[in-house]
C-alpha positions as CSV (number, residue, x, y, z in Angstrom):
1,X,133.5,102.2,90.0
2,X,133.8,104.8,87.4
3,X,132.3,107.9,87.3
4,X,130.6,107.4,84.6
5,X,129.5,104.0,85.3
6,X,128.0,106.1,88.6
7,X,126.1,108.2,86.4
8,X,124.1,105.4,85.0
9,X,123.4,104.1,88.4
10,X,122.1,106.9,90.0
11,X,120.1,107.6,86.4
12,X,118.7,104.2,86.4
13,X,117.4,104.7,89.6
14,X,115.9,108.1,88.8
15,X,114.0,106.7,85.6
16,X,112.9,103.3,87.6
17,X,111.4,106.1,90.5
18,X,110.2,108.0,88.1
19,X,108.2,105.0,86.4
20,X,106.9,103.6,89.9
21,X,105.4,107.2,91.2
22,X,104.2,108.9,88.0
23,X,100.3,107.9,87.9
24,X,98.8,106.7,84.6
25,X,97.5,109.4,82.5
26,X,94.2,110.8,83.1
27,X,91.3,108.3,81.8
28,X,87.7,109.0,81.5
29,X,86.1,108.9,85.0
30,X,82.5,109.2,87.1
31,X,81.5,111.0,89.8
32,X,77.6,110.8,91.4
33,X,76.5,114.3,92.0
34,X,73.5,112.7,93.7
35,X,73.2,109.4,95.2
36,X,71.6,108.3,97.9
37,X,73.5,106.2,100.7
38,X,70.5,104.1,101.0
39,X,67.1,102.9,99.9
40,X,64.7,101.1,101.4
41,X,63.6,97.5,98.5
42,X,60.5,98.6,96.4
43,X,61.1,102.4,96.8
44,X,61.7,104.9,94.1
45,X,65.6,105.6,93.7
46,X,67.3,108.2,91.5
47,X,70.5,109.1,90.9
48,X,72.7,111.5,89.0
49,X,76.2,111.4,87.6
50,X,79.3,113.2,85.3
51,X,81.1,111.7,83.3
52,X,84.8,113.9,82.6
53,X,87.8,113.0,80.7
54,X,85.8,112.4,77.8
55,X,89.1,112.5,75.2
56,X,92.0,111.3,77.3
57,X,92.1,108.1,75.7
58,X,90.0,107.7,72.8
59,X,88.6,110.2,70.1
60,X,85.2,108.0,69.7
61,X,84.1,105.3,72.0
62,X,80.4,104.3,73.1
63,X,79.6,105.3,77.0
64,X,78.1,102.1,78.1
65,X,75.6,102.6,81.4
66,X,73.7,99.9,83.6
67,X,72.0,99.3,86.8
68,X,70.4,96.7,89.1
69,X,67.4,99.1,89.7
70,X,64.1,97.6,88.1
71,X,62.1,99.5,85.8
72,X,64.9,101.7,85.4
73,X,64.9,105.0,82.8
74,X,68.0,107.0,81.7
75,X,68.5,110.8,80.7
76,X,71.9,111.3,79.2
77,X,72.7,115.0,78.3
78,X,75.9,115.9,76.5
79,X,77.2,119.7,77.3
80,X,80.2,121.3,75.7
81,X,82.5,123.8,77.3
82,X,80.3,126.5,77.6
83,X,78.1,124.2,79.5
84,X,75.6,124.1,76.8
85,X,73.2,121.3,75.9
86,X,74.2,119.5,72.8
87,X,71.6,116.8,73.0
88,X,69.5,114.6,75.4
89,X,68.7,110.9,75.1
90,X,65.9,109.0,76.9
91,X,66.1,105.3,77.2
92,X,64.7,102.3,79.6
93,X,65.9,99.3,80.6
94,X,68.9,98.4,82.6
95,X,71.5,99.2,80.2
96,X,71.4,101.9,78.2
97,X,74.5,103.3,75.2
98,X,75.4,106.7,74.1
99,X,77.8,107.4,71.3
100,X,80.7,109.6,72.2
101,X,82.6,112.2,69.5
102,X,85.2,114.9,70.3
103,X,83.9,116.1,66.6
104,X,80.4,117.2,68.3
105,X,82.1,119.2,70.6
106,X,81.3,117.4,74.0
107,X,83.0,118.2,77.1
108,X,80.9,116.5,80.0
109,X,78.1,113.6,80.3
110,X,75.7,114.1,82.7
111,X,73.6,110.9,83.2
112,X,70.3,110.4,85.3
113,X,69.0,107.4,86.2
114,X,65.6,106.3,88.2
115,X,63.9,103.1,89.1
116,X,62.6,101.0,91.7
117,X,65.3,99.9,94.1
118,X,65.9,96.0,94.3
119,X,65.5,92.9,96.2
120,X,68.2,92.0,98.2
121,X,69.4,88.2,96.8
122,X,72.0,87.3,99.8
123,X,71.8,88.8,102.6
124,X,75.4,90.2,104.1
125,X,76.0,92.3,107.5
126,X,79.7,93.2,107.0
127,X,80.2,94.5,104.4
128,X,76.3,95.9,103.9
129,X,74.0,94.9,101.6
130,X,74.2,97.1,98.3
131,X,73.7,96.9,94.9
132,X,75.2,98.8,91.9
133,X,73.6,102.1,91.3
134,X,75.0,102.5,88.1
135,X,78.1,100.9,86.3
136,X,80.3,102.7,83.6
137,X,82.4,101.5,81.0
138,X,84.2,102.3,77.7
139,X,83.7,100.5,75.0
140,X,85.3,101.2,71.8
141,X,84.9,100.0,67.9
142,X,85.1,96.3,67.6
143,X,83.8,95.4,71.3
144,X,86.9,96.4,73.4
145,X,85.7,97.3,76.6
146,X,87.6,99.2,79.9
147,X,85.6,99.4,83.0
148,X,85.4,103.3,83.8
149,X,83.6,103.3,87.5
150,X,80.7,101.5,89.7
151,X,78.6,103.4,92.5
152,X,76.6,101.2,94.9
153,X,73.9,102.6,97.3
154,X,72.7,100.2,100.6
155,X,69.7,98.5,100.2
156,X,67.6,96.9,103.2
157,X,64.0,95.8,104.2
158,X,62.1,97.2,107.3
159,X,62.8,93.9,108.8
160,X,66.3,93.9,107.9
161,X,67.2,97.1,108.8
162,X,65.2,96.6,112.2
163,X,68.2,93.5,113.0
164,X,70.6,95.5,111.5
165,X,70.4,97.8,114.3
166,X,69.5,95.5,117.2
167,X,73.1,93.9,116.1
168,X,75.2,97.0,116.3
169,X,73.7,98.0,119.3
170,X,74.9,94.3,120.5
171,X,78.1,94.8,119.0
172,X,78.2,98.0,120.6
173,X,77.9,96.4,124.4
174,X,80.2,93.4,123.7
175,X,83.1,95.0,122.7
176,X,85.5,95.4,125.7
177,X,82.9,93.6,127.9
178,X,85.0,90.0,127.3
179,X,82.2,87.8,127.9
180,X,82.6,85.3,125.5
181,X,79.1,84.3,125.7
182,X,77.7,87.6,124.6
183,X,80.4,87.7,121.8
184,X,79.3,83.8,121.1
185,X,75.4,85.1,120.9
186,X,76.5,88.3,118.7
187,X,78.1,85.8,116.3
188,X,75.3,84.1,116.0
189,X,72.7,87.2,116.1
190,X,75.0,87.9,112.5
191,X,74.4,84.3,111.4
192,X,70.9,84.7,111.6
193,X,70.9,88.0,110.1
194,X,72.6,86.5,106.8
195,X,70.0,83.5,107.0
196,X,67.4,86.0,106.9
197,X,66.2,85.1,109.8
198,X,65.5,88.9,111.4
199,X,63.4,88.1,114.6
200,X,66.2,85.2,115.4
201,X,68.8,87.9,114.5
202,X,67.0,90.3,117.4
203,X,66.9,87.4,119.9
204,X,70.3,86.8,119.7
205,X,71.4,90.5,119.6
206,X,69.2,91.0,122.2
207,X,70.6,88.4,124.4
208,X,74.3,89.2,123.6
209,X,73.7,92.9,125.0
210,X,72.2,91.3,128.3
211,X,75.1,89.4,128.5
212,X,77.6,91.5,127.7
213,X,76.0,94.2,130.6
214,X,76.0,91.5,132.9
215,X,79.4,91.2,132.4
216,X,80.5,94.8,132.4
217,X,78.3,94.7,135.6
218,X,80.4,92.1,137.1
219,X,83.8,93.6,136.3
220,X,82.8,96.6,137.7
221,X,81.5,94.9,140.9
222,X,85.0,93.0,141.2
223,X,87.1,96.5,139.9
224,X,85.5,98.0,143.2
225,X,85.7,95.2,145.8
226,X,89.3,95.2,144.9
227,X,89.6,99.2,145.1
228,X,87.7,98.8,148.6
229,X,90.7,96.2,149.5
230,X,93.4,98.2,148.4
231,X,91.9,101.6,150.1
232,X,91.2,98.9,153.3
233,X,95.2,97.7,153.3
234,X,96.0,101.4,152.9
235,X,93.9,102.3,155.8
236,X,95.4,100.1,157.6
237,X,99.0,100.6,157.4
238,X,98.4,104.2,157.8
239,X,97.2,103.6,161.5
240,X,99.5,101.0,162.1
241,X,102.1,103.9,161.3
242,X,100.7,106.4,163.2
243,X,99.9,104.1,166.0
244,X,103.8,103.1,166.0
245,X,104.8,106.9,165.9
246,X,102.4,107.5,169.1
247,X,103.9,104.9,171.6
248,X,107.0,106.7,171.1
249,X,111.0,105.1,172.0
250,X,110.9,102.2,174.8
251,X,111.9,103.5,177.9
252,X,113.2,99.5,178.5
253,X,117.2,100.0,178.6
């Protein structure tokens, strides 16, 4: 191969690197500077987050904001560089639009929003039950829309919450024990649980941890009858030994 036929190899490959590793150019992103893990369903939620990158992309494009809280209220503030307050808008519902211009100066959103904090529709244990905070997305002239970000929080009911923990206390004792009818009653402790069906869930967690003790218990009974064995055998052949080494050569010629 020629050299310079070489050169175009080796910069092919640097360009095609060079494409594969270089990260997309900084877009317009979230980030919650409050937000609560989770919320009990029917309490009051609140939440705050900044919205950066205004001007990466786009020059003017609509911030478009929602949430799966109920009764939900927004505060969006606009600040410019010198961390000033440009303006402030106040709007209810579940979505809620603010206008963004690099003309007026913006540098950062800051967007608060509060509400009541939902019922859970489908119960799931893994992954937990959550529900979107608040969504973000771009939207520009003419409808063209680019998600920006989505923050959930967990939500749960006393009684939820209440099997929740029964099952990862269960899950907690079966793993490692290898009963496969603790794992079997864990399995369905999580069935139930997604059914709704809480005090079932606790049964069944309940009965899984018995199991799974009685299990452990069990190993651990046979782990020591077979260390007692061993230590027995060794015993043994140690006086056997040194009974041996006693008697001494046979005077018998």
């Amino acid at each position: 191969m020629s050299s310079r036929k070489s050169f175009g190899v080796v910069l092919f490959a640097v360009l095609l690197c060079s494409a594969l590793f270089t990260g997309p150019a900084a877009a317009v992103q979230s980030e919650p500077t409050d937000l609560p893990e989770e919320s009990e369903v029917g309490s009051d939620f609140e939440a705050t987050f900044e919205v950066t990158e205004l001007f990466d992309e786009f020059e003017r494009w609509t911030l478009v904001s929602s949430t799966e809280l109920e009764n939900a209220t927004w505060t969006i503030r606009q600040y410019n560089q010198a961390d000033d307050e440009l303006s402030r808008e106040d709007i209810d519902g579940q979505n809620a639009t603010q206008s963004v211009d690099i003309d007026d100066g913006t540098a950062r959103i800051e967007v608060r929003v509060a509400g009541t904090t939902p019922e859970i529709e489908s119960f799931s244990y893994d992954p937990p039950d959550r529900f979107t905070a608040a969504a973000f997305t771009l939207e520009r002239e003419g409808g063209t829309e680019q998600p920006v970000d989505s923050h959930e929080s967990h939500h749960f009911t006393q009684e939820s919450d209440d099997a929740r923990n029964a099952i990862d206390n269960a899950r907690d004792a079966v793993e490692g024990s290898g009963s496969d009818e603790a794992q079997s009653s864990l399995d369905s402790s999580i069935s139930a649980y997604e059914s709704g069906n809480f005090e079932n869930a606790i049964n069944n967690a309940e009965r899984a941890q018995g199991e799974a003790s009685q299990s452990q218990l069990v190993r651990n009974a046979l782990l020591g009858l077979g260390a007692v064995i061993v230590l027995a055998l060794l015993l043994g052949g140690g006086y056997w030994v040194y009974k041996s080494r006693q008697q001494g050569p046979s005077r018998l010629r």
